[in-house]
N, C-alpha and C positions, 0 to 999 in steps of 0.2 A: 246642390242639395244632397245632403247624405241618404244614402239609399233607405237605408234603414228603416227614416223618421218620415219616405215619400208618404207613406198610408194616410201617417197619422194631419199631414200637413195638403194631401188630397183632396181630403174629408173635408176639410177647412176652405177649401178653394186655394190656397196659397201656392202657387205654382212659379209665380214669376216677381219681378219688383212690382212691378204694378199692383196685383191681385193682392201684397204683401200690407201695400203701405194702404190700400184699399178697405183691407179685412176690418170688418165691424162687430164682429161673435167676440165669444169667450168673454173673459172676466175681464174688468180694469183691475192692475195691481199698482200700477204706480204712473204718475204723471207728473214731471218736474224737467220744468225750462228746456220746452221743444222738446221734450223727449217721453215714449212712455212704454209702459210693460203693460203687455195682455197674455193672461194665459189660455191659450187657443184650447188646447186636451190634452187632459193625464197629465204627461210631467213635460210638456214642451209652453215655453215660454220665448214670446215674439217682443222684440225691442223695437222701437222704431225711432230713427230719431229727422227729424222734421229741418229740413235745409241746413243742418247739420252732419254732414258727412263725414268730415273731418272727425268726430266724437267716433263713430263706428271703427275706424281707420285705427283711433287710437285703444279702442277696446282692444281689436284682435292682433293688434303687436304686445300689449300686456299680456291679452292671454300664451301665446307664444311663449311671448317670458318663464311666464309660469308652468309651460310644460317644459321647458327646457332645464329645469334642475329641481334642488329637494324644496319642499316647502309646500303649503298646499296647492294644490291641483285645479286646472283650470273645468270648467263644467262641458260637457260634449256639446259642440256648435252643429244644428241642425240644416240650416242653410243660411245665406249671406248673401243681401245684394245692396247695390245702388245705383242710383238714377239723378235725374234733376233735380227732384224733389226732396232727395235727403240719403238713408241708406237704412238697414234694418238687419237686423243680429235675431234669427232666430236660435235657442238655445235648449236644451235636456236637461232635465233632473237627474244623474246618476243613481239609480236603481238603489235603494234603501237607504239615500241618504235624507237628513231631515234638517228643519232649521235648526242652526246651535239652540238658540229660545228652548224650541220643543223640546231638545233633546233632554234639556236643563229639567223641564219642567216635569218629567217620567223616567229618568235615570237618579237611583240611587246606587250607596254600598260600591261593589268594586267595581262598575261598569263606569258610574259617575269619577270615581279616582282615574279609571285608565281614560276617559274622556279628556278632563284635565290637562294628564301627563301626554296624551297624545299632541292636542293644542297646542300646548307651552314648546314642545321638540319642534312642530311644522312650523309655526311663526318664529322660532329660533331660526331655523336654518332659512327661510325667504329673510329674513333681517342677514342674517349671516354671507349671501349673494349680496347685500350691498343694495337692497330694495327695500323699499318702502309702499306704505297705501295709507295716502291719507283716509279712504272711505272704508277703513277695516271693520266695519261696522256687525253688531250679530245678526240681524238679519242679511248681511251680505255672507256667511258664513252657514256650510251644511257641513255636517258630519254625518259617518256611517259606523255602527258598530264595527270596523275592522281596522280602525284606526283612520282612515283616508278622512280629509281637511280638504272639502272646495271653497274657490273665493269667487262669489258674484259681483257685477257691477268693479270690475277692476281697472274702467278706464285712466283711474289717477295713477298707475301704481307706476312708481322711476325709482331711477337710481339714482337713490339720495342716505348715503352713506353717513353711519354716526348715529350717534345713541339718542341722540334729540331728536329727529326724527321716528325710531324706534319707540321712545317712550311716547311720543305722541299718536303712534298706533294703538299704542297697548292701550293707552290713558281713553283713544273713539271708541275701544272695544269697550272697556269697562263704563263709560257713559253711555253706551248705549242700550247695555244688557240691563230689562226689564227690574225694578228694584224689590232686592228678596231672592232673586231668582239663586243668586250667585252667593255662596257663602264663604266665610273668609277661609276655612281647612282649603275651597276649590279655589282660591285666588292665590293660598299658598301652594297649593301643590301646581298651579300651573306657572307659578313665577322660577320655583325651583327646577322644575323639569326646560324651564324657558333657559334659565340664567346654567344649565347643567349641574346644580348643588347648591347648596346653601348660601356660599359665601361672600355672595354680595347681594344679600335680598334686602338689606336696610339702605342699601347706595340705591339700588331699585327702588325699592317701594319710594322715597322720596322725589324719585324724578316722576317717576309716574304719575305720583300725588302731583307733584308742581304744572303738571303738562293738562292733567285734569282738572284743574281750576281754572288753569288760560284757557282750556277748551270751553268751558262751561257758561266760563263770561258772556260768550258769542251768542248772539240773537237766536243762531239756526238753531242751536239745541234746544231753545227755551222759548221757539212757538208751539203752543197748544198743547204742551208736555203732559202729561197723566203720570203719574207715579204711586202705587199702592203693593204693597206685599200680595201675593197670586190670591190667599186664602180672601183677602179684603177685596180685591179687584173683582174676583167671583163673586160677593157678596153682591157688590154694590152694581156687576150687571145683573143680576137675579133683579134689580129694582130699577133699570133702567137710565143706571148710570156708568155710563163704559167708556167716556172721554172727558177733555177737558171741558167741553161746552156746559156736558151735563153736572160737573163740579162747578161751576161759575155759574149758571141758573138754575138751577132743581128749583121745581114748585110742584106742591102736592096739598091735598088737603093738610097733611103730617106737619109742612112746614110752613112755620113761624117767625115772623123777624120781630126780632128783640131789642135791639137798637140800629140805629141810622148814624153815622157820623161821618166827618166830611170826608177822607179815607176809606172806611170802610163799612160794611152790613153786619150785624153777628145775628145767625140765625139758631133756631131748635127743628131739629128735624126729627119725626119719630120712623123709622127706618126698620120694618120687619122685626118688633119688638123688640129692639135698641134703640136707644136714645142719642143720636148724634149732634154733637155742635157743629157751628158752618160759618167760616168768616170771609167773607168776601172783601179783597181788597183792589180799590181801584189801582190803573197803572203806575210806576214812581220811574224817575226817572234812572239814569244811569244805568252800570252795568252792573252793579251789586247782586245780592242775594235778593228776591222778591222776598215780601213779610211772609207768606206762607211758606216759600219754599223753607228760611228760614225760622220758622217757628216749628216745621216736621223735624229740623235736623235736631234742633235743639232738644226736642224731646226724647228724640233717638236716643242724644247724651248723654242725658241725665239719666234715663232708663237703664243705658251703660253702664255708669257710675252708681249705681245701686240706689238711685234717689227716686222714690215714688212719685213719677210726672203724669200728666194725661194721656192716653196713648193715642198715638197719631192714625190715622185709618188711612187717608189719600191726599194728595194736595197735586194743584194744576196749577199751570203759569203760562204766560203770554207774555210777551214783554207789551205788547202793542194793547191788549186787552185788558190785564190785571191777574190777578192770581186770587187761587180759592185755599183751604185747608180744611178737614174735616176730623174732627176725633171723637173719640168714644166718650160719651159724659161719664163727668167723673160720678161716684154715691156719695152721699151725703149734703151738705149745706156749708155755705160762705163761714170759716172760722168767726169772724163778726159779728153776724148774724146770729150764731148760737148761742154766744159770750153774753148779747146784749138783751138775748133774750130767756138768760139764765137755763138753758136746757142742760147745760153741765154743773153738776157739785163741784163744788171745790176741788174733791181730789181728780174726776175727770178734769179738771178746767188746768191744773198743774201739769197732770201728765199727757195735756195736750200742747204745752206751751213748752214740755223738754222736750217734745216728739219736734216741734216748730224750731227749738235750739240746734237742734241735731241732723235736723235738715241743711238746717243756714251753714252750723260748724262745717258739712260734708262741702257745699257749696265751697266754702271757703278753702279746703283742705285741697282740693283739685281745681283752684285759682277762678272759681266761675263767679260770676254775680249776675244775679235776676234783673236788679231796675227798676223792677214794681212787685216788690217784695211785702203787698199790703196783705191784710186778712182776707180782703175778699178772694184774695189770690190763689188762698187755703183752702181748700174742701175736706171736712171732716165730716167722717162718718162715724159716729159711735155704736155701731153694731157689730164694727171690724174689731180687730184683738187687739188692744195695747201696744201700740209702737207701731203701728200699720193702718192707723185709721188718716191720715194727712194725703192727701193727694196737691201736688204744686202744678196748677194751670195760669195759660196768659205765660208764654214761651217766646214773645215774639222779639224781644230786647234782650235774651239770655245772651252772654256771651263771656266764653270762655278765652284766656292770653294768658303765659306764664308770667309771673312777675306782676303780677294785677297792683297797685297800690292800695293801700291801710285804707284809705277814701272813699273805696267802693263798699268793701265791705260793713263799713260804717253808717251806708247811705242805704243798704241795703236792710241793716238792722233799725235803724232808724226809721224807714219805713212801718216794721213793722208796729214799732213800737208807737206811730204814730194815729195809725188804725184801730188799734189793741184798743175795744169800750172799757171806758172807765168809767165806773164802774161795768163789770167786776174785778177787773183785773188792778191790780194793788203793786205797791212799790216792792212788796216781799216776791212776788210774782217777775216782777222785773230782776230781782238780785237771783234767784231760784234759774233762770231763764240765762242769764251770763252766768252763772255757773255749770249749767248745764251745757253753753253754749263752748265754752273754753276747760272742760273738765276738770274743774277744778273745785276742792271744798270749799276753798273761801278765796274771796275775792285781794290777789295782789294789784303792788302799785300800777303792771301790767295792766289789769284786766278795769280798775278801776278808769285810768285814765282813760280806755275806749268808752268806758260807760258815759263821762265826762261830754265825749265829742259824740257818742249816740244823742244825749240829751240836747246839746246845741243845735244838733244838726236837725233833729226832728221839729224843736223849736222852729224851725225854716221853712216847714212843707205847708 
């Protein structure tokens, strides 16, 4: 027992193994397979791992590791015992350090830069020893305003040499840091400060990407997951939604289900005078993208790509339970629905239909297609400005590949044109609509023969 930390582990009763593995005070912070973390007081934290000795054994030879060269630093060990019944790692918070999260979450400007740049140097140089950790996770990670990098929970950490390894650190760090928190200026400046310069941040970013998707396959990342940008995640616990569970059932007087289908729920939730949609999708199999997870990214996308999409608020997944997604409703009414019930003149009804052209054109332009590219899919609002009134919801089929073939985009036009009431919408509407769609004054042999196979194929739905 270190002298130091006797007090504050006196206080506690914690004197011996026994009394250690005994101690029932303080907080639970974490419990996972025979093992678990209590914070006894202030900044000491008690591990205890449960006929499991072996696990402690191998915590405090990592730690060692890590004091013994550059890279981040191991956290101060307050005492350490073992016995029959397993072994126990109590542990310090080094004096002003905080979780990487936190730090993210209250650092702007140049302190936020030198954070980065500090990160990107300490995990250079532990990769650089020929070490790795598969648990590099942000909440295993504290920083301190002075540049200093501790790593908690480092029982995996070996020497396992090579950049595959390395990028699969980088790839746990970056999956596990909260979404929003981290923005691409701090993912470039800690990749450069990581790699010492520029010059191979595109051979990087690629591996990194490819390690973050096998990472993401796996089950463990994708129980009970919650992911919301900080300003939405604030929102939504101000209303007593702060995890997966509460994204997978919310019920309130507010919320409303609007249809049932064998799949999925889609609800209307009224939400602290916002209006949110709610899709609840039962579980699918395989290791894919879940429909919510995928319908958030999509939107992401297309928001990227300069295309007026719904904006996503939150979505949770389980692989075992199903998955939820929530976004902000869009204004206005089902393109369909307005058409057919004449609220647009003609000339609104034209310049709603190149707003519609020029959507699809962008889709096309950057190899995407919708899939359910109908009217109702369109939310127009005519109180918005000319050329900003179309909102594209129903994300959950987008998907973007270079090299898309002629078929999609066909199927995708076709759609619309299948939905399109007619009345009011007219053949001159249609010609107006592929000219606006392909920029062009008049219709070539080009542009004619797509219209050709629009026609057939709509013919088909």
């Amino acid at each position: 027992m270190v002298e130091r930390y006797r007090e504050v582990l006196d206080r506690a009763a914690i004197r011996d193994f026994a009394s250690a593995m005994a101690f029932s005070g303080g907080v639970l912070v974490n419990a996972h397979r025979g093992r678990s973390v209590v914070r006894v007081e202030g900044s000491i934290y008690l591990k205890r791992f449960v006929l499991r000795p072996g696990e402690a054994e191998r915590e405090e030879r990592a730690m060692a590791l890590l004091a013994a060269g550059p890279g981040p630093a191991p956290v101060p060990v307050a005492a350490t015992g073992r016995g029959p019944g397993g072994a126990f790692l109590a542990t310090a918070r080094p004096e002003g350090a905080v979780m990487l999260r936190e730090a993210l979450r209250v650092l702007a400007g140049r302190a936020r830069r030198d954070l980065a740049r500090a990160l990107g140097t300490k995990l250079a140089a532990l990769h650089g020893r020929g070490l790795t950790c598969p648990d590099l996770l942000a909440h295993h990670l504290l920083v301190r305003g002075d540049g200093e990098v501790f790593l908690l929970d480092a029982g995996r950490l070996a020497r396992r040499g090579g950049w595959r390894g390395a990028a699969r650190d980088l790839a746990a760090l970056d999956l596990s840091l909260p979404f929003g928190l981290a923005s691409a200026s701090d993912r470039l400046r800690f990749l450069v400060a990581y790699l010492g310069g520029p010059g191979r941040i595109r051979e990087w970013a690629g591996r990194i990407s490819a390690a973050f998707r096998k990472l993401d396959r796996r089950s463990r990342h994708r129980t009970k997951r919650f992911v919301a940008a900080p300003a939405d995640a604030e929102f939504l616990a101000g209303h007593g939604v702060r995890d997966f569970a509460g994204l997978l059932s919310y019920a309130s007087p507010g919320a409303v289900c609007r249809r049932v289908l064998p799949d999925r729920e889609n609800w209307r939730v009224e939400l602290g005078g916002r209006t949110l949609f709610v899709k609840r999708h039962r579980p699918v199999r395989g290791l894919g993208k879940t429909p919510a997870a995928g319908e958030f990214e999509a939107a992401l996308m297309l928001r990227r790509l300069g295309i007026r999409a719904m904006r996503p608020v939150a979505y949770g997944e389980d692989v075992r339970e199903g998955s939820a997604i929530w976004v902000d409703g869009a204004p206005g009414e089902p393109l369909d629905d307005l058409l057919a019930r004449g609220a647009a003149p003609a000339p609104v009804r034209r310049e709603l239909l190149r707003e519609a052209a020029g959507i699809l054109a962008r889709l096309r332009r950057f190899s995407v297609h919708h899939r359910d590219f109908y009217c109702c899919h369109l939310i127009a609002d005519l109180s918005a400005p000319a050329g900003a009134r179309i909102t594209l919801i129903d994300l959950q089929r987008v998907r973007r590949k270079p090299g898309l073939r002629e078929r999609w985009f066909v199927k995708d036009a076709a759609q619309l044109l299948h939905s399109a009431p007619r009345p009011p919408v007219t053949r001159t509407d249609g010609v107006r609509f592929l000219r606006a769609y392909f920029g062009v004054d008049r219709l070539g042999p080009r542009e004619k023969s797509f219209a050709r196979r629009v026609l057939r194929k709509a013919g088909t739905l």
